[in-house]
C-alpha positions as CSV (number, residue, x, y, z in Angstrom):
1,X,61.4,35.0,60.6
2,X,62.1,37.0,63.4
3,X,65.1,35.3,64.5
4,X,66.5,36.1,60.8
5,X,65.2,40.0,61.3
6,X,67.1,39.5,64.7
7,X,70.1,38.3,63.0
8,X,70.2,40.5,59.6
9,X,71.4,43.7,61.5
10,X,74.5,41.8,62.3
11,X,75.2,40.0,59.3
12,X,75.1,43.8,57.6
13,X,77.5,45.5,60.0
14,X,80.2,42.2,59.8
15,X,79.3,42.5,56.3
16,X,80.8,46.3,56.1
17,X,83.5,45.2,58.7
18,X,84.8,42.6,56.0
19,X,84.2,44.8,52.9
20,X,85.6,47.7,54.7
21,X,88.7,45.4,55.9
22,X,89.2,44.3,52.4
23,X,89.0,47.7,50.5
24,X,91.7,48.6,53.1
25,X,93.7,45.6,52.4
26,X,93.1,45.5,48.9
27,X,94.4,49.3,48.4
28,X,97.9,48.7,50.7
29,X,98.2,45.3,48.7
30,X,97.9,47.4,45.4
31,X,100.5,50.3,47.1
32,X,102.8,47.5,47.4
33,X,103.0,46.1,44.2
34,X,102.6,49.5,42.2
35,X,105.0,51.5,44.3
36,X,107.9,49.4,43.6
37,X,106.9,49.0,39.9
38,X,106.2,52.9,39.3
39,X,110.2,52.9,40.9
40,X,111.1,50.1,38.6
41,X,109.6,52.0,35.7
42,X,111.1,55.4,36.3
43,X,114.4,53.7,36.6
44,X,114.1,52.0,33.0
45,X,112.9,55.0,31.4
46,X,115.9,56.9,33.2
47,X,118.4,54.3,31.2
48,X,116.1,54.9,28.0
49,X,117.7,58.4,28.5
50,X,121.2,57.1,28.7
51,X,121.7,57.5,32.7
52,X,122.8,54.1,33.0
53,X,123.9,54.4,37.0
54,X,120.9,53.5,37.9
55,X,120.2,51.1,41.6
56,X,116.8,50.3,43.7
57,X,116.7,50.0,46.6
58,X,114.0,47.2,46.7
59,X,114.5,43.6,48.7
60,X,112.2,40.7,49.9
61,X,111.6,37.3,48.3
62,X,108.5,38.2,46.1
63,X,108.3,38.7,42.5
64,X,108.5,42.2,42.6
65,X,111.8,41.9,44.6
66,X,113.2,39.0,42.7
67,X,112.6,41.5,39.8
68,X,114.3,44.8,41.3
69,X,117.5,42.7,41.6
70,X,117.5,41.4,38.7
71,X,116.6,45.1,37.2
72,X,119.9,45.9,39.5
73,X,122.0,43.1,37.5
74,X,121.1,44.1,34.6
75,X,121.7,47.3,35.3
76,X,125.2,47.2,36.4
77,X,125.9,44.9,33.3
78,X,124.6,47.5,30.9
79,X,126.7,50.5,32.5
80,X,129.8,48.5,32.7
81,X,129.7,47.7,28.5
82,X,128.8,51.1,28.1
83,X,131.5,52.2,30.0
84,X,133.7,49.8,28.4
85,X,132.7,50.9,24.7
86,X,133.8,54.8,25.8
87,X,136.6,53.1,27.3
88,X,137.6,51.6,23.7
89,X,136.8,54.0,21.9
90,X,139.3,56.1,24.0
91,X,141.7,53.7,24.0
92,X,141.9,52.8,20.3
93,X,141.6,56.3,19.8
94,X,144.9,57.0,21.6
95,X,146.6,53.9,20.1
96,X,146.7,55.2,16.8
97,X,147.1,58.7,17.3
98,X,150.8,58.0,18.1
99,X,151.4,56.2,14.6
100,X,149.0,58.1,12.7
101,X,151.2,61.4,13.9
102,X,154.3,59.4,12.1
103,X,152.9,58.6,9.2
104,X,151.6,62.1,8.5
105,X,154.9,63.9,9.8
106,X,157.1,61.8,7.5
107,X,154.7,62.0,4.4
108,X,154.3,65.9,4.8
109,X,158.3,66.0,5.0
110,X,158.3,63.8,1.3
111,X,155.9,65.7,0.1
112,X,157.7,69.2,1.1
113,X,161.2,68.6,0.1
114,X,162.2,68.3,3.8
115,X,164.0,64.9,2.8
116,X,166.7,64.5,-0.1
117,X,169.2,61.9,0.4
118,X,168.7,58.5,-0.2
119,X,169.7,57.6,3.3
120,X,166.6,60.3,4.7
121,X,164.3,58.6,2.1
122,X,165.0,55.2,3.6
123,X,164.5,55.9,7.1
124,X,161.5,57.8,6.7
125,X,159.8,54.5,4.3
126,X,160.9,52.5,7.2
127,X,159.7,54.1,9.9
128,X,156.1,54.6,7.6
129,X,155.9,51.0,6.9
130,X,156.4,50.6,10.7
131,X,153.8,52.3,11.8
132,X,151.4,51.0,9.6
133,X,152.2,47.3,10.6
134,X,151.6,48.5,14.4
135,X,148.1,49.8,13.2
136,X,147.3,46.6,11.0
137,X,148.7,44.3,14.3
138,X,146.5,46.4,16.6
139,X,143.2,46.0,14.3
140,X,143.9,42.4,13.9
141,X,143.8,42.0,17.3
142,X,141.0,43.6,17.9
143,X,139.1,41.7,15.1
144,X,140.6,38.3,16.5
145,X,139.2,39.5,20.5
146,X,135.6,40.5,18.7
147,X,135.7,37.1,17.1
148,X,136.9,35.5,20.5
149,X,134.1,36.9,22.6
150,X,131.4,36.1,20.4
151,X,131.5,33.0,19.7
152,X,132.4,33.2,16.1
153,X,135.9,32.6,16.3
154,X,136.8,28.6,15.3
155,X,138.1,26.7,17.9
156,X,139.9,23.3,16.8
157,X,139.7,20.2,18.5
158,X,142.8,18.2,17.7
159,X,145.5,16.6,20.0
160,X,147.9,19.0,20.9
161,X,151.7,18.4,22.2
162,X,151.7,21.1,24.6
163,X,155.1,20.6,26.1
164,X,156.4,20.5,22.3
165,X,154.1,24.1,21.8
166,X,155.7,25.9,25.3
167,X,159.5,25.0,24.0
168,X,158.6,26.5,20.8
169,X,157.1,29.6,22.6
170,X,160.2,30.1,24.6
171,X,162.9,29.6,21.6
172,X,160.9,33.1,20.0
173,X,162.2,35.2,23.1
174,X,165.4,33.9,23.3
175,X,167.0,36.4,21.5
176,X,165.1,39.4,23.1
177,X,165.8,38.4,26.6
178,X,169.6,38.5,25.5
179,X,169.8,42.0,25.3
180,X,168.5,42.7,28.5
181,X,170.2,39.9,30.4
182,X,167.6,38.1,31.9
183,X,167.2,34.4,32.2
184,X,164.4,31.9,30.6
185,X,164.3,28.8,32.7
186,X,161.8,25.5,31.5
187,X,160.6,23.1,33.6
188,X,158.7,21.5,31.3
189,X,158.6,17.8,31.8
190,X,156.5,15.0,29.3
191,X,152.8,16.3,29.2
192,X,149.9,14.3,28.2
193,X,148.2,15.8,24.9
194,X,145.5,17.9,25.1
195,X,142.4,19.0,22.8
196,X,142.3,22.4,20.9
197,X,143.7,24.6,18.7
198,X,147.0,24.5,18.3
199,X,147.8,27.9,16.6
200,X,145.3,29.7,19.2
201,X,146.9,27.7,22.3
202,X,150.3,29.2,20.8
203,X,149.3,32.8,20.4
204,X,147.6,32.6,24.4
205,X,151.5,31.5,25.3
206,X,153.4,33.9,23.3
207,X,150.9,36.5,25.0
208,X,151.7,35.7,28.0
209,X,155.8,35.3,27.5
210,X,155.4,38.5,25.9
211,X,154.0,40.1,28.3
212,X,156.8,38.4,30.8
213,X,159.7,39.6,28.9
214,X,158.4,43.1,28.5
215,X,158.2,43.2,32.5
216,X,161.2,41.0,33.7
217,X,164.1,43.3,35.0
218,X,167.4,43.4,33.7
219,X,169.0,40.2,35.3
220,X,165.6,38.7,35.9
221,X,164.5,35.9,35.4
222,X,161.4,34.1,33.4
223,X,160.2,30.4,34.4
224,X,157.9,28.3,32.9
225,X,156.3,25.5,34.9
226,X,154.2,22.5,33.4
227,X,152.7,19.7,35.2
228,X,149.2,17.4,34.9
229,X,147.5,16.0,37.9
230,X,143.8,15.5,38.8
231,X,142.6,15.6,34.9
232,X,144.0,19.2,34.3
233,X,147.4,20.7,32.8
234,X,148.4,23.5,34.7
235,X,150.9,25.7,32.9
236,X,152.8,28.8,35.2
237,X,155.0,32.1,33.5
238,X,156.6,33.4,36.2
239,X,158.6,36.6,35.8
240,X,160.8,38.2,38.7
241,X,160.6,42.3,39.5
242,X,157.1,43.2,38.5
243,X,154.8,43.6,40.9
244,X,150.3,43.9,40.3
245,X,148.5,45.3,42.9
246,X,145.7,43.5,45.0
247,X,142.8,45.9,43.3
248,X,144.6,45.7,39.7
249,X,144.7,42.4,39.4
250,X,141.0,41.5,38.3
251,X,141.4,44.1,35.5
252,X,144.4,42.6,33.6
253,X,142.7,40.9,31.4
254,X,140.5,43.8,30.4
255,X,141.2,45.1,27.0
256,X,143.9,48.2,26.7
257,X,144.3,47.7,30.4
258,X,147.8,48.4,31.4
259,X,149.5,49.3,34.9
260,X,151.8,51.7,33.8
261,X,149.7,54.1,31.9
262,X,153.1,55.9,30.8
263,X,154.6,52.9,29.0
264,X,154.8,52.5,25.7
265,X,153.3,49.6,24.1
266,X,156.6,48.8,21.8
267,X,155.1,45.2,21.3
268,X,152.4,46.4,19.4
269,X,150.2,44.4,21.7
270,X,148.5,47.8,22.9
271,X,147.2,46.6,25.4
272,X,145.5,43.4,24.2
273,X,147.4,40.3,24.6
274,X,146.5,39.1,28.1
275,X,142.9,39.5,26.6
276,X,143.2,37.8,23.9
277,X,144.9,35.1,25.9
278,X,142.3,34.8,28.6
279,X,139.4,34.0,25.5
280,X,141.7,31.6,24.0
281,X,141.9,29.7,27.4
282,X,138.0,29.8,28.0
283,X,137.2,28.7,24.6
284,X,139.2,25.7,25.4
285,X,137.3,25.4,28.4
286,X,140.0,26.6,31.0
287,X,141.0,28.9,33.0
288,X,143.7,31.8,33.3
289,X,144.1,33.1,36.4
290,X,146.7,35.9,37.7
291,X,148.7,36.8,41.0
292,X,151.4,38.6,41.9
293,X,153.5,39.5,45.2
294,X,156.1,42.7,45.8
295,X,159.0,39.9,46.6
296,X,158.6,37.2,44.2
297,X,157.0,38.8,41.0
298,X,153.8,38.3,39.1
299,X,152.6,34.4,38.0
300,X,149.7,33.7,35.4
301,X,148.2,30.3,35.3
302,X,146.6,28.0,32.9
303,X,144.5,25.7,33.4
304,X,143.7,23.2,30.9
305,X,141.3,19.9,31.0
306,X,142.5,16.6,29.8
307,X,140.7,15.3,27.0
């Protein structure tokens, strides 16, 4: 007994030691894991308010930093579709302002009297009817890039002659690349079949030689290359005198996105067939890929698997 009421002073003052050493730890432990969650928490309630720019400043290999970077990612994700809705919104906005204008100006001139003669009457149901197939082209492809994205859109799987479907492609802009003097070479030699949808594979192709002969300088020229190695078709449209730079290059597959924010859209593509061409690709499971030098021109690439 007394070497227990020797020893019991002790065991009480390591005893407050330890509690007093794990109060301490226990509160900065707590500080720790609350701090960065009170920071986490301000930050989503600030994007519940609509300030989307939102980025903490939180690392380390824990939960609670595994979780601020992935607050960061989603973060950035949710800003950029936000911007990109304003950015369509815009976009379609401006798109058919320009053809709205033209339908209204010639219908107020019918209605007014301003036109009599047959000839007047003609041209202005011409340039209406116009018009109205450059908004129904632009909505279309909108619905068909909607359908695209999300999955809904039905992807074929049948054999597809794919040199057969790029000779085709090129015989539609024959005529166009007449007027402006420039010259459509194919070197497109026998190509093993591949698996998709051949009316979808088409309209990515036409995009993409669309887009070509809209850029090609008079006198240029526009090749097409096809060749299979390795499992893969790869499928090049070159065109000679347009040049993307280094920092646009990521963005020309983005909806409405176009280098030359002065030129017209004539095609009534607006802006929208290099996307739609880049979904068609990936929902054949390939790739489209772009590049482009001051000397030589601008190239895109396909990439295609082999069934």
């Amino acid at each position: 007994s007394s070497a227990w009421r020797d020893l019991i002073p002790q065991f009480a003052i390591a005893g407050a030691i330890a509690l007093t050493a794990s109060a301490v730890v226990a509160v900065l432990i707590s500080r720790s894991i609350s701090r960065p969650l009170a920071r986490i928490t301000r930050a989503a309630q600030e994007m519940a308010r609509g300030n989307y720019d939102q980025e903490l400043d939180l690392r380390g290999q824990d939960e609670v930093g595994r979780l601020a970077q992935a607050f960061n990612v989603m973060a950035r994700q949710v800003s950029r579709s936000h911007q990109m809705m304003r950015d369509l919104l815009a976009n379609v906005s401006h798109e058919l302002k320009t053809p709205l204008t033209s339908i209204q100006g010639f219908s107020q001139a019918l209605e007014e009297g301003a036109i009599s003669s047959p000839e007047e009457y003609k041209e202005a149901g011409r340039i209406i009817n116009q018009e109205a197939l450059r908004m129904r082209r632009l909505v279309d492809d909108l619905i068909e890039l909607s359908r695209l994205e999300s999955g809904q859109a039905l992807v074929e799987r049948e054999p597809v002659d794919l040199a057969n479907l790029l000779r085709d492609c090129a015989r539609r802009f024959e005529w166009q690349l007449r007027e402006s003097g420039a010259d459509l070479r194919l070197d497109v030699p026998a190509l093993p079949s591949v698996e998709g949808d051949e009316r979808r594979l088409e309209q990515a192709f036409a995009n993409l030689l669309d887009n070509a002969v809209r850029h090609v300088p008079e006198g240029g020229a526009i090749t097409v290359r096809a060749e299979s190695s390795n499992g893969v078709v790869r499928v090049a449209v070159h065109n000679t005198g347009s040049y993307i730079p280094p920092e646009d290059l990521p963005r020309v597959f983005e909806r409405f996105f176009q280098l030359d924010r002065n030129r017209s859209s004539g095609s009534g593509r607006a802006g929208l067939g290099l996307a739609i061409a880049h979904e068609v690709v990936q929902a054949h499971l390939g790739t489209l890929s772009a590049s482009s030098d001051r000397k030589q021109g601008t190239e895109f690439v396909v990439t295609l698997p082999l069934p």
